[in-house]
N, CA and C of each residue as an Amber inpcrd file, in Angstrom:
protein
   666
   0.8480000  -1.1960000   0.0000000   0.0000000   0.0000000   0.0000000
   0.8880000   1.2520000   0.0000000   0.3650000   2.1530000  -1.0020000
   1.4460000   3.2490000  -1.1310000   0.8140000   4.4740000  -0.0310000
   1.5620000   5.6270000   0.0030000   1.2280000   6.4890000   1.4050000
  -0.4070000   7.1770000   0.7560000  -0.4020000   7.1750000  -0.5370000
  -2.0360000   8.0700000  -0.4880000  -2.7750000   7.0730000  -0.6730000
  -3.0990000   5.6690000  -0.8270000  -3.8590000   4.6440000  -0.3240000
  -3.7300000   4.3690000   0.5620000  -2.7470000   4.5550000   1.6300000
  -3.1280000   4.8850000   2.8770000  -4.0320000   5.6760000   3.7010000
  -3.6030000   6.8700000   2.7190000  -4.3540000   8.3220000   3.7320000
  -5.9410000   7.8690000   3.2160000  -5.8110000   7.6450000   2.0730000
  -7.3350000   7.8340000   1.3220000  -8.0570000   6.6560000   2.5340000
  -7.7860000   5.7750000   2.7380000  -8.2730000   4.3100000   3.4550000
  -8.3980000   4.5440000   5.0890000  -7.4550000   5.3020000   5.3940000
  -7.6550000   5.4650000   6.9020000  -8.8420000   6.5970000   6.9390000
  -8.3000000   7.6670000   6.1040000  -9.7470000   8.7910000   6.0010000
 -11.2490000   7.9470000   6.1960000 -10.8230000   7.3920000   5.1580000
 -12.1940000   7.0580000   4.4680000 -13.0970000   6.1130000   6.1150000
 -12.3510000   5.5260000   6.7130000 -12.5910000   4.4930000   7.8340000
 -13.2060000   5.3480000   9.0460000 -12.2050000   6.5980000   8.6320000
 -13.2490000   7.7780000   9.8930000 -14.4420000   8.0700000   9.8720000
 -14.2430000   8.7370000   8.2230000 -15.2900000   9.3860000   8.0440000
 -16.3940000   8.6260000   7.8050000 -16.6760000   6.7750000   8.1400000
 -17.7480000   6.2930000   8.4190000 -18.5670000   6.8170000  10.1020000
 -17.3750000   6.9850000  10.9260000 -17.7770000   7.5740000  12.1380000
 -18.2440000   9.2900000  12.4180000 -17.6240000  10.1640000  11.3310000
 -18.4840000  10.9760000  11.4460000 -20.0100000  11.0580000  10.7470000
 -19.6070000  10.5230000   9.6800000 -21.0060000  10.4220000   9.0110000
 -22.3340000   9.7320000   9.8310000 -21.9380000   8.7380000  10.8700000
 -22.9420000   8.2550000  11.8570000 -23.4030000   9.3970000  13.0910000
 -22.5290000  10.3360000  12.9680000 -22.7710000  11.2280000  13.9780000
 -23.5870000  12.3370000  13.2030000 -23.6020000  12.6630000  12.2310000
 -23.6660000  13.6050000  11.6520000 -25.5630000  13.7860000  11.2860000
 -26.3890000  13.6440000  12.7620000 -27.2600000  13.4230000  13.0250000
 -28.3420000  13.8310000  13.6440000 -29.1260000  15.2310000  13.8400000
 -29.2030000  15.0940000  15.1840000 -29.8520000  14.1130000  16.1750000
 -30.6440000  13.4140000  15.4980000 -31.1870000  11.8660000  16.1890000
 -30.3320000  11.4100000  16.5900000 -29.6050000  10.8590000  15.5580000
 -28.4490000   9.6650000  16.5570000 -27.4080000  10.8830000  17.2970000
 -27.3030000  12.2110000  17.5180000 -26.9000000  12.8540000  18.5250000
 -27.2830000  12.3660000  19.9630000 -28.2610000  12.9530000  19.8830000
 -29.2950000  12.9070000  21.0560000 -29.2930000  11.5020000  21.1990000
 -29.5980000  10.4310000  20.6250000 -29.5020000   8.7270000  21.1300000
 -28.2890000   8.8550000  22.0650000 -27.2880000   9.4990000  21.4950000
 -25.7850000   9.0460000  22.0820000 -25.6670000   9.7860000  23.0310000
 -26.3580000  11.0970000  23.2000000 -26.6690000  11.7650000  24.8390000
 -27.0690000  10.9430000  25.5890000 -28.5960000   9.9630000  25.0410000
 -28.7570000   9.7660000  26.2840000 -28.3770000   8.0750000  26.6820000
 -27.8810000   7.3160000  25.5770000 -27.1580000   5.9640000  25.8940000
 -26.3300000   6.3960000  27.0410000 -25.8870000   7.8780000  27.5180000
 -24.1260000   8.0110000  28.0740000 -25.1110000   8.2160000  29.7650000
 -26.4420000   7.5300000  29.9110000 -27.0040000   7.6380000  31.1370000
 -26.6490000   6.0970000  31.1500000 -26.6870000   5.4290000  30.3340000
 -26.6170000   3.9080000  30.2870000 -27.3180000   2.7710000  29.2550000
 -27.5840000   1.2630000  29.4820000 -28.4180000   0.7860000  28.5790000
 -29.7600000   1.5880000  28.2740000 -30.3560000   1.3170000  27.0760000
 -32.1080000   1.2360000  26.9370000 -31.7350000   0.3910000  25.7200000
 -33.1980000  -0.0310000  26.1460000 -33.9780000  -0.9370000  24.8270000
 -34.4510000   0.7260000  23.7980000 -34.4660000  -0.1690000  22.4710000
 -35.0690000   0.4160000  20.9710000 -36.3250000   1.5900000  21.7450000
 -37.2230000   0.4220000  22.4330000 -38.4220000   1.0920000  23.0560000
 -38.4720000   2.7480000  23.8250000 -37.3340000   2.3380000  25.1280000
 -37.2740000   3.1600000  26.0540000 -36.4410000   4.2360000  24.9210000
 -35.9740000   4.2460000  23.9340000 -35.1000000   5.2400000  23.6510000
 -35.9640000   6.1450000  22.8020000 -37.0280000   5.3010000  21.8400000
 -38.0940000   6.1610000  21.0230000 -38.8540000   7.1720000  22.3490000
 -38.8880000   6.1950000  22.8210000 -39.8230000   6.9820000  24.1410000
 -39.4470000   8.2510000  24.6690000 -38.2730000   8.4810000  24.4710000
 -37.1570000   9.9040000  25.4330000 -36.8610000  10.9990000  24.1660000
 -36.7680000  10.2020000  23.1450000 -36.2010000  10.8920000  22.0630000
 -37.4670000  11.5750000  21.2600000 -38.7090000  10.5710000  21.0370000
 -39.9470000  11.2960000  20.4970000 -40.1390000  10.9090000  19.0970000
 -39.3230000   9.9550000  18.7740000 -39.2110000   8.8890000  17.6340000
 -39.7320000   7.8890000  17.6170000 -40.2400000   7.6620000  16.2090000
 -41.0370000   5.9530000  16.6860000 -39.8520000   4.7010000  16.7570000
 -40.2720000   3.7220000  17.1200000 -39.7080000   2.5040000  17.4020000
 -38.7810000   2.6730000  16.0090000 -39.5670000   2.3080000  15.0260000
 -38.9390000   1.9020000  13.6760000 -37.6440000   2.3530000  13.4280000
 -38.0190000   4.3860000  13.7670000 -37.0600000   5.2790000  12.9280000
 -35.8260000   4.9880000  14.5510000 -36.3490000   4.6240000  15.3690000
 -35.1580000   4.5050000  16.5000000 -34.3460000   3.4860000  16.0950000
 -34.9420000   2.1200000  15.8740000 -34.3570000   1.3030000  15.6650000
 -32.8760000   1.6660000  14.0740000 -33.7500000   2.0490000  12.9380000
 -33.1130000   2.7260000  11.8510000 -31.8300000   3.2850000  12.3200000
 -31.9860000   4.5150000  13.3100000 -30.4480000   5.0580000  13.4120000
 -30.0310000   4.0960000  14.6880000 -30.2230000   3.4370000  14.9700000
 -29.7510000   2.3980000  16.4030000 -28.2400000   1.4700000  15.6380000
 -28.7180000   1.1520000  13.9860000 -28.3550000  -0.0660000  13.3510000
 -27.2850000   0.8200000  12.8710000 -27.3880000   2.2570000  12.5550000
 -26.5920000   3.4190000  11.8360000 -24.9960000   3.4380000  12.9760000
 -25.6210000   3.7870000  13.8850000 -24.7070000   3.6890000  14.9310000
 -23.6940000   2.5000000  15.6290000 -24.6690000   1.3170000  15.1630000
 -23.7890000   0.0220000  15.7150000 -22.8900000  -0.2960000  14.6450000
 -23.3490000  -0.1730000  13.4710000 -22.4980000  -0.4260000  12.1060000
 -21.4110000   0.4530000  12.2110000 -21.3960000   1.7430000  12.5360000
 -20.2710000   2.7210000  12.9500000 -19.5480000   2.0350000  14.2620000
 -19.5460000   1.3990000  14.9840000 -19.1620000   0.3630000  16.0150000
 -18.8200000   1.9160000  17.2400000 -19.9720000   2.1400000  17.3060000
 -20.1740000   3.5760000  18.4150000 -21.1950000   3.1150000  19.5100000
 -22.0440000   1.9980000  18.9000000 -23.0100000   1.4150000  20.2670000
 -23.0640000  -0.1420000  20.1020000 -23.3740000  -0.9160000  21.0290000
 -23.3750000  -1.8060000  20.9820000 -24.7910000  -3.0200000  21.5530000
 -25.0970000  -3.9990000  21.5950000 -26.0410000  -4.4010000  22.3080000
 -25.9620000  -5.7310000  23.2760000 -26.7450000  -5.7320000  24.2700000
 -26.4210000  -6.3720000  25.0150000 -28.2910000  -7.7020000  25.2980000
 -28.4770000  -8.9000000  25.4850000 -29.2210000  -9.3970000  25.8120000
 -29.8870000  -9.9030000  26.7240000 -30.6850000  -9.9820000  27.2800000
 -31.3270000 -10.7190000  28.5810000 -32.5500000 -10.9810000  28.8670000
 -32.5990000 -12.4230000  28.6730000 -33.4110000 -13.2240000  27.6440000
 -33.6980000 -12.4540000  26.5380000 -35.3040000 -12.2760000  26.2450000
 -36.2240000 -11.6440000  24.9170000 -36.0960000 -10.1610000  24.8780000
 -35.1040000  -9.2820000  25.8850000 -35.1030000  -7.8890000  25.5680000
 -33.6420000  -7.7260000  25.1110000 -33.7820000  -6.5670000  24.1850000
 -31.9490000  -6.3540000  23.7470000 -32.0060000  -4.8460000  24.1660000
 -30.8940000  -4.3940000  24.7970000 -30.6920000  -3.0330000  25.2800000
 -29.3040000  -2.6130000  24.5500000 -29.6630000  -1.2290000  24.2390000
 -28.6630000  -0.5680000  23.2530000 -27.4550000   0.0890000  24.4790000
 -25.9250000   0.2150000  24.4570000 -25.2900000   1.1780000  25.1520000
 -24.5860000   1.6440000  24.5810000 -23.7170000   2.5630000  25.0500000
 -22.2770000   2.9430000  23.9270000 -21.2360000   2.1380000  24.2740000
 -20.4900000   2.3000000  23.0880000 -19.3860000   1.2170000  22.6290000
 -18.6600000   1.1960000  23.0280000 -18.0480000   2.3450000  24.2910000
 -17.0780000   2.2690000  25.0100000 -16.8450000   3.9910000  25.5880000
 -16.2920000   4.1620000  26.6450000 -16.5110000   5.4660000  27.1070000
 -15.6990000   6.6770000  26.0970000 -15.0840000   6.0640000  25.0030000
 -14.1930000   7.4320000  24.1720000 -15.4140000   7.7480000  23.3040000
 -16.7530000   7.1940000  23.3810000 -17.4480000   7.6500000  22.4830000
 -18.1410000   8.6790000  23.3670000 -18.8790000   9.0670000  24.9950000
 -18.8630000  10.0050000  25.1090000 -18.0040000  11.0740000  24.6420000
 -16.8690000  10.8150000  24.9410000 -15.4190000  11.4580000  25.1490000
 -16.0720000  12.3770000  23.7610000 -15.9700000  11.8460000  22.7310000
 -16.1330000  11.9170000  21.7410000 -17.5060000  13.2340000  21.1390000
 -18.1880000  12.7730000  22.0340000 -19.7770000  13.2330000  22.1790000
 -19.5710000  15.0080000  22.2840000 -18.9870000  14.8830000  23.7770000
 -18.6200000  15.4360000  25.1390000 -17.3790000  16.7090000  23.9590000
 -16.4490000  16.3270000  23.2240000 -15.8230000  17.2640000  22.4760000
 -16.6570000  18.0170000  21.5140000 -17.2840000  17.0990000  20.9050000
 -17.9920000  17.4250000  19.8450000 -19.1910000  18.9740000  20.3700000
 -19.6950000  18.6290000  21.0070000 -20.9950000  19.4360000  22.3220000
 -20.1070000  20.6120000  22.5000000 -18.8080000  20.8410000  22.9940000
 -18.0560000  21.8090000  23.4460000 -17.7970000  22.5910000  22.2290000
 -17.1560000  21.7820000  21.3940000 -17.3220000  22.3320000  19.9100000
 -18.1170000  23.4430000  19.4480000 -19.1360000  22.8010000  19.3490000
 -20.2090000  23.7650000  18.8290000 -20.7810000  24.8740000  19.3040000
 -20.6580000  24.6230000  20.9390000 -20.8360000  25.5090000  22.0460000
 -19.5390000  26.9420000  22.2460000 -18.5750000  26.6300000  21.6910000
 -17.8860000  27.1420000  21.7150000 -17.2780000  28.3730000  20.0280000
 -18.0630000  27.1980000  18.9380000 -17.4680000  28.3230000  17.5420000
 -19.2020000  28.1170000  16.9230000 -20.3360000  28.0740000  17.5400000
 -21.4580000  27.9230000  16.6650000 -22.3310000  28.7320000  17.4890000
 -22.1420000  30.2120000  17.5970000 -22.8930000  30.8130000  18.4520000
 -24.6990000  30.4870000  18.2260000 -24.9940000  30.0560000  17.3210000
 -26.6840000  30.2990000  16.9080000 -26.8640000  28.6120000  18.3950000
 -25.9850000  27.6830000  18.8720000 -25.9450000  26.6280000  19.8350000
 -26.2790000  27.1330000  21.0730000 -25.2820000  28.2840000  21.3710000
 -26.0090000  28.9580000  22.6480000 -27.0680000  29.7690000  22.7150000
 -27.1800000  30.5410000  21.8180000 -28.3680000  31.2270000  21.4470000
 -29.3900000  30.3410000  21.6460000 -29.4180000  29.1930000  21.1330000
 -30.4800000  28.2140000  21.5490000 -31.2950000  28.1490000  23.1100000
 -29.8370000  27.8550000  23.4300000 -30.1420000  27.4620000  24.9820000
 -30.1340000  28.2410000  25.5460000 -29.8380000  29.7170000  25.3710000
 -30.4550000  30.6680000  26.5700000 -31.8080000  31.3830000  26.4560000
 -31.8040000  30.9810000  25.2950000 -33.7130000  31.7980000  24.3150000
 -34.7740000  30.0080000  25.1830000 -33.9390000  29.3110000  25.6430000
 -34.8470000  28.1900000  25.8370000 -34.8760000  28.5040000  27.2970000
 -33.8210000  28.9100000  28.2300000 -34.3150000  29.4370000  29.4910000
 -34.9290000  29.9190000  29.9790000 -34.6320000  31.5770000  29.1630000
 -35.5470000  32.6780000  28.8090000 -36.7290000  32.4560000  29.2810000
 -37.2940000  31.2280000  28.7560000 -38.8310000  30.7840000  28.9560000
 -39.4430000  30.3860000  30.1900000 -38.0800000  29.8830000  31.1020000
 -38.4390000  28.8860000  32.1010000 -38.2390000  29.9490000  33.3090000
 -38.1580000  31.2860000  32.8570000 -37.7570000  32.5800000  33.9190000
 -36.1720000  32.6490000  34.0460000 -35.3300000  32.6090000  33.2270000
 -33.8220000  32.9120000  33.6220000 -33.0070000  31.9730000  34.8100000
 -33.2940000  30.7660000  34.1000000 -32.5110000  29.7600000  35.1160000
 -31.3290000  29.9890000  34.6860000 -30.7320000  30.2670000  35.9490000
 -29.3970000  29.7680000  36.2220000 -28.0890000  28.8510000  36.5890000
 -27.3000000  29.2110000  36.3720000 -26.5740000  27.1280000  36.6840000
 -25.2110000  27.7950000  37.4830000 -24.6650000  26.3850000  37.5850000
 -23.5980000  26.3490000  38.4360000 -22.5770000  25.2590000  37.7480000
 -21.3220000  25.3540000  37.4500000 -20.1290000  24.4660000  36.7070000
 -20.0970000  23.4490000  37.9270000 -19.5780000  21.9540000  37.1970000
 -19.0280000  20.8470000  38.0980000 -18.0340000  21.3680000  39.3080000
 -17.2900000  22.1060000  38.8350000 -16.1100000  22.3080000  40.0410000
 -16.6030000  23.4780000  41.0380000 -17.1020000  24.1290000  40.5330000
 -17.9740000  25.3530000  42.0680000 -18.6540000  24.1180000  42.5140000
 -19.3830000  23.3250000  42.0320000 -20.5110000  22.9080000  43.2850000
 -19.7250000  21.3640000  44.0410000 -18.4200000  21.1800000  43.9390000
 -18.0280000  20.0080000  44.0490000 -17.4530000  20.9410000  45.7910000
 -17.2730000  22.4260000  45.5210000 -16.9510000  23.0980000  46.4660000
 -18.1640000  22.9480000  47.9750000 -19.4180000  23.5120000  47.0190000
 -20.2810000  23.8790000  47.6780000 -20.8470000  22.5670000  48.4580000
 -20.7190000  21.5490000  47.6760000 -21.2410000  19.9730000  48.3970000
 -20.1780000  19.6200000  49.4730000 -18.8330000  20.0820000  49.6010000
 -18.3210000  19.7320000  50.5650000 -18.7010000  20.6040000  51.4540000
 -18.9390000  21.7430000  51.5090000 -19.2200000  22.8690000  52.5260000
 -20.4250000  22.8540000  53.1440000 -21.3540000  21.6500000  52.6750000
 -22.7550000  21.5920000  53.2080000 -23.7690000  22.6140000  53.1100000
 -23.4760000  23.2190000  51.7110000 -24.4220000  24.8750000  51.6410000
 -25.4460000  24.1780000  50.7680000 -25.5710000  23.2040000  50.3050000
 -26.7440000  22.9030000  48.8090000 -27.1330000  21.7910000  49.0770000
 -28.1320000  21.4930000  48.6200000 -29.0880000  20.3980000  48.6440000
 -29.1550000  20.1070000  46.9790000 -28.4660000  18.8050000  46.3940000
 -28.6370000  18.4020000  45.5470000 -29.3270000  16.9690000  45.0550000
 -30.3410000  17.8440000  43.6910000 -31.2590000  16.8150000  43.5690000
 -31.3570000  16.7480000  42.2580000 -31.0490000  14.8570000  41.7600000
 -31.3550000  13.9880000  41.0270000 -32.2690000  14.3120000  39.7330000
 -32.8310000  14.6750000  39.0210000 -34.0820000  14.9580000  38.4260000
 -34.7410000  14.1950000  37.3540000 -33.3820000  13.4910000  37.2720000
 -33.8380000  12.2580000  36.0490000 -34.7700000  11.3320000  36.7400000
 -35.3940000  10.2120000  35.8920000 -35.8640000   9.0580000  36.1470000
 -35.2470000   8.3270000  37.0370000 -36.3160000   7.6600000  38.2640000
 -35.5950000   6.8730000  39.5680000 -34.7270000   5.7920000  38.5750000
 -34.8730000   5.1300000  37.5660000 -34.0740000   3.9570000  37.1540000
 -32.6470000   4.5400000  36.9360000 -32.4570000   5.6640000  36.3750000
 -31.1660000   6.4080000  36.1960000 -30.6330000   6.4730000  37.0500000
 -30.9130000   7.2150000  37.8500000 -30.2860000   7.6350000  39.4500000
 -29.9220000   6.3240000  39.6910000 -30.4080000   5.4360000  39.9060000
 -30.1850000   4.1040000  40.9210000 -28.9190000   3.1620000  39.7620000
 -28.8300000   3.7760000  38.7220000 -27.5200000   3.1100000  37.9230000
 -26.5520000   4.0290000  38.4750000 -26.6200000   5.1320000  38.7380000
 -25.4010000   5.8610000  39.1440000 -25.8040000   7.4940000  39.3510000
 -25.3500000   7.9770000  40.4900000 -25.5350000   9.5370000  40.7420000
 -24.5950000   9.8240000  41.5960000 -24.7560000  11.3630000  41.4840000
 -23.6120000  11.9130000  42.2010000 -23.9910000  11.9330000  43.9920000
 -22.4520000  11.8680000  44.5750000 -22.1800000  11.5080000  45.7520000
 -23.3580000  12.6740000  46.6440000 -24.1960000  11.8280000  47.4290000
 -25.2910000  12.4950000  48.4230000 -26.4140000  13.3700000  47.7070000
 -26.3340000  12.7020000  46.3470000 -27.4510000  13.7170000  45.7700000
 -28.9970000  12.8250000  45.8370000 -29.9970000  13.3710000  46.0520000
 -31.4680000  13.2660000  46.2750000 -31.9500000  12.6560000  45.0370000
 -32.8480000  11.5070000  44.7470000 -33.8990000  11.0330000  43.8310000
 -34.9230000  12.0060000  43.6400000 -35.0890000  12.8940000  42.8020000
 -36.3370000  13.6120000  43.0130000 -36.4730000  13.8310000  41.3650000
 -37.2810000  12.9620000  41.0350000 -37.7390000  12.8080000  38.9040000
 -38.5610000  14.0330000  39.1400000 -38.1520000  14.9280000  37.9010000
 -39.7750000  15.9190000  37.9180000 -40.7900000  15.8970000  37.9150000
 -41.0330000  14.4890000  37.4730000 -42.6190000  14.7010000  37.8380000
 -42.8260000  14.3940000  38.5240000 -42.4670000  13.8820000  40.0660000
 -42.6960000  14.0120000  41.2420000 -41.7330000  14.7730000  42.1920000
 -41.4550000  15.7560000  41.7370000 -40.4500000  16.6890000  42.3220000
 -41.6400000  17.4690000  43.7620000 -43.0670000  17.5400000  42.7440000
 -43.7870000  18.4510000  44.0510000 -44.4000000  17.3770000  45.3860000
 -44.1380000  16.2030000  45.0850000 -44.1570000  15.3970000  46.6440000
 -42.5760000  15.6850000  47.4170000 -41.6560000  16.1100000  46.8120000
 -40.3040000  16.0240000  47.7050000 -40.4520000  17.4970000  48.1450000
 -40.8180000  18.9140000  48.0280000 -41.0710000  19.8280000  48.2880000
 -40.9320000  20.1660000  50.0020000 -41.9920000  19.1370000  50.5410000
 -42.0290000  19.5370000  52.1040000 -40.9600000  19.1710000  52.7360000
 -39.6830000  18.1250000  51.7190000 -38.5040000  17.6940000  52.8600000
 -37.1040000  19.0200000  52.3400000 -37.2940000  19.7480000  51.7440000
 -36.6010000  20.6680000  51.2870000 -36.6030000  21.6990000  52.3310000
 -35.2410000  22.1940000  52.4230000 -34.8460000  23.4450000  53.2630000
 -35.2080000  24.5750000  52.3200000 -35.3340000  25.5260000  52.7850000
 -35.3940000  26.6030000  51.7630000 -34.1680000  27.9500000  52.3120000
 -33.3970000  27.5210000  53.6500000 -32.2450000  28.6340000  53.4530000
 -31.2660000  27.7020000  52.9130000 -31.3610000  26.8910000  52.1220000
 -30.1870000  26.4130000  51.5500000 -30.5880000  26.6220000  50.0350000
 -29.1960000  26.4530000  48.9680000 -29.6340000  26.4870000  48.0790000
 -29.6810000  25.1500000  47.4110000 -31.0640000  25.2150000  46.2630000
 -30.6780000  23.9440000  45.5440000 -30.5070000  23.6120000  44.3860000
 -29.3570000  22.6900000  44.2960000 -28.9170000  22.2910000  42.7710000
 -29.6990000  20.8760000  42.2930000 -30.3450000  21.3790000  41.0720000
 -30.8700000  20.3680000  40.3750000 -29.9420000  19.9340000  39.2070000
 -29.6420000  18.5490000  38.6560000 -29.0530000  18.2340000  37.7300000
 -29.6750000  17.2320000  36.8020000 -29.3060000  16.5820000  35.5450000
 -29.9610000  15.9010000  34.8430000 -28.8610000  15.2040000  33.8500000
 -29.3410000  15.0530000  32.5720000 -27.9320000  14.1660000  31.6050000
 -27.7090000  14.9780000  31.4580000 -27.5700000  16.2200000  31.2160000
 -26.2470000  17.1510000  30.5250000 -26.8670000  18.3320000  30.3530000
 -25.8480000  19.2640000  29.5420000 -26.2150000  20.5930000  29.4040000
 -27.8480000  20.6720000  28.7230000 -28.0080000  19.8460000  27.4180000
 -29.4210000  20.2100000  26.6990000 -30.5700000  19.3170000  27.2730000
 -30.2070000  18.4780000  28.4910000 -31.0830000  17.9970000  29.0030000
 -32.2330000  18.7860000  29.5350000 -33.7440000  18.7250000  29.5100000
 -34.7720000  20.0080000  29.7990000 -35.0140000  19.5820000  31.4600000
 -34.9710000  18.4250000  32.2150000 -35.5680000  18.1760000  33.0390000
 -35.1850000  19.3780000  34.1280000 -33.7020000  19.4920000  34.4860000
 -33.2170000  20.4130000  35.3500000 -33.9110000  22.0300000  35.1020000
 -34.3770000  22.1180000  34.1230000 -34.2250000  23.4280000  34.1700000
 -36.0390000  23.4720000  34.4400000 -36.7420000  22.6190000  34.5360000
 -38.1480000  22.1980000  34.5880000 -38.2740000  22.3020000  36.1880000
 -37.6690000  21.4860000  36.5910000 -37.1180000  21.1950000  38.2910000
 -36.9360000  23.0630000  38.8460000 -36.0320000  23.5430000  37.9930000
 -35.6160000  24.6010000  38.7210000 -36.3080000  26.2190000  38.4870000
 -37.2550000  26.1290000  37.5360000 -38.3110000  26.6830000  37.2520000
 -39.8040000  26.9680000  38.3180000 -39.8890000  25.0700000  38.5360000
 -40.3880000  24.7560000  39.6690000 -40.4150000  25.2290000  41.1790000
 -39.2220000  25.0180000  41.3650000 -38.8190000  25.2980000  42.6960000
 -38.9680000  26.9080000  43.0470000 -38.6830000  27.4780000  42.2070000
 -38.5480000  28.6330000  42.4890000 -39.5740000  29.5470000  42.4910000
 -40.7940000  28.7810000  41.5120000 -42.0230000  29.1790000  41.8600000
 -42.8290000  29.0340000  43.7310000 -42.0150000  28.1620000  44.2690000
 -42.6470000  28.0130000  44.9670000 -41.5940000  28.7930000  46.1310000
 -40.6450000  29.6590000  45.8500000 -39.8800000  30.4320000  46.9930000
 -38.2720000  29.6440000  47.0140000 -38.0230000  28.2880000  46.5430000
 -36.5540000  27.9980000  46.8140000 -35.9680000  28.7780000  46.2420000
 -34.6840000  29.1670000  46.4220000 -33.6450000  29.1860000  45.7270000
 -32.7040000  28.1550000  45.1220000 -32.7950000  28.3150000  43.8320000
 -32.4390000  26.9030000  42.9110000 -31.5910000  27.1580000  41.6470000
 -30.9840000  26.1620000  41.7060000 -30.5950000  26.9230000  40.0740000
 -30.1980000  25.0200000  39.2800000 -29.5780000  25.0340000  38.4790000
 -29.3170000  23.5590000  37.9210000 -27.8320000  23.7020000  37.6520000
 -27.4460000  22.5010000  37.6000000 -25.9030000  22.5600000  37.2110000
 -25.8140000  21.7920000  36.0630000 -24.5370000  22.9510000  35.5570000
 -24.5930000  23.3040000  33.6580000 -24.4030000  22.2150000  33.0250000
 -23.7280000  20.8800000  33.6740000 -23.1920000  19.5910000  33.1460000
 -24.5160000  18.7080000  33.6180000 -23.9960000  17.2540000  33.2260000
 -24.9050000  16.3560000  33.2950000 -24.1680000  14.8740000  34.4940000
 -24.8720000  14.0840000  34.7390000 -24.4470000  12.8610000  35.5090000
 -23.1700000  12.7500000  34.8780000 -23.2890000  12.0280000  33.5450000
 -21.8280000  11.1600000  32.9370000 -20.7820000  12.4380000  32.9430000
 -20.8980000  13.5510000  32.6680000 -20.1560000  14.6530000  32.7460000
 -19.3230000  14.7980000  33.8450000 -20.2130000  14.2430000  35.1670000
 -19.6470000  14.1970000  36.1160000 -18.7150000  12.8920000  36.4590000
 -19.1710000  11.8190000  36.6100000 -18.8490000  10.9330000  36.5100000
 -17.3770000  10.9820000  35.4210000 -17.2550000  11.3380000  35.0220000
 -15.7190000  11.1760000  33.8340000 -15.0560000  11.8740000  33.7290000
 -15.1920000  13.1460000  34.6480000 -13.9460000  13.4320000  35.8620000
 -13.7040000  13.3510000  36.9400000 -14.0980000  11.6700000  37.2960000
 -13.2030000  10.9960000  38.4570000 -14.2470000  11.5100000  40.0120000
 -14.7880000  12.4220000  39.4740000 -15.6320000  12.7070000  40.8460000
 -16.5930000  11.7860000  41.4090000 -17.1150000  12.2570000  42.6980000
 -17.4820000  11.2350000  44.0660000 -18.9980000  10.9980000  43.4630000
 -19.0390000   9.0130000  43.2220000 -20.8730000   8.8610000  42.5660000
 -20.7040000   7.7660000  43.5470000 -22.3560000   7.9050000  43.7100000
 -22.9710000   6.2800000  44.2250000 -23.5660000   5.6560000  43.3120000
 -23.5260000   4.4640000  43.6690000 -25.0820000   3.1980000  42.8470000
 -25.6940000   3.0260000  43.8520000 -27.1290000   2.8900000  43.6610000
 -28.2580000   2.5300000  44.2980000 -28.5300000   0.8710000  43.6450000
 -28.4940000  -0.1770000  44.6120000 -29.0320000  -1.1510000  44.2990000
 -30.2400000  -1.6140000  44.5420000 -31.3990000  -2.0360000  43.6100000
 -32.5800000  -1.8300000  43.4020000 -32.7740000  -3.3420000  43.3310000
């Protein structure tokens, strides 16, 4: 093999992996695989896709060898292929956030709505959780949380966020979190809360965000 059938062949081998990304469906799949397994089902379900068209980019993505599947008995659950594909995700997200201003524009015209939520970075609140000033709470789905959450943080899914209400302090502040920056739940949570007098805000990252810099998580065994 000479050096430009090289280049041409190794190129070419990438650019099957960007072209699988190059999605925003199978984006968003690969956001939220980086909470953990789902079945075809549970993923149409989050994403707002039918089964079919989930399954469609599911096969897009495994053929790119970016997700993989796993069995037990009659259900098959989709995950990612290995953690450099967040990694991967996780650059890509910063990327855009960083040279595609119409990305943030997005997401602060989407706050805007929810009354000017505010957030807090992984490393301020890694401060504030040791100092015992915040009450942090969970907001995803109890099955999430109980695969993995951050160290002393609260189960509280939004849609039952207003039964956890009466065990809440209100001179403390509270951080709500979720999968990641474009995740809506946190900022739903913290919309919430604040209607009702907390002080709240969400933090700007997500679980796996946290989790993959080495910081303090539990599992809940269920």
């Amino acid at each position: 093999m000479n050096k430009r059938d090289f280049k041409d062949k190794v190129y070419g081998e990438l650019s099957k992996v960007t072209k699988a990304l190059s999605n925003p469906h199978r984006l968003e799949i690969i956001d939220l695989l980086a909470q953990g397994p789902f079945s075809v089902e549970e993923i149409a379900h989050y994403t707002g896709m039918s089964v079919a068209n989930a399954s469609q980019h599911l096969q897009t993505l495994k053929h790119a060898k970016l997700v993989k599947i796993s069995r037990n008995g009659n259900f098959i659950h989709y995950s990612l292929a290995g953690e450099s594909v967040f990694h991967a995700w996780a650059g890509l997200r910063e990327l855009g956030l960083e040279y595609n201003a119409e990305v943030e524009k997005v997401v602060t015209d989407f706050r805007k709505g929810h009354g000017e939520v505010t957030s807090v970075d992984a490393a301020s609140l890694v401060k504030k959780i040791e100092k015992e000033e915040v009450i942090l709470l969970d907001v995803r789905p109890e099955e999430e949380y109980n695969r993995g959450h951050i160290h002393r943080a609260i189960s509280a899914p939004v849609d039952k966020l207003n039964e956890q209400l009466k065990h809440l302090e209100k001179n403390k502040m509270i951080v709500a979190y979720c999968r990641g920056p474009f995740c809506v739940y946190a900022d739903e949570a913290v919309a919430m809360l604040k209607k009702k007098g907390f002080n709240a805000v969400r933090m700007n990252e997500g679980y796996p965000d946290w989790a993959l810099r080495g910081l303090p998580v539990e599992h809940t065994t269920t």
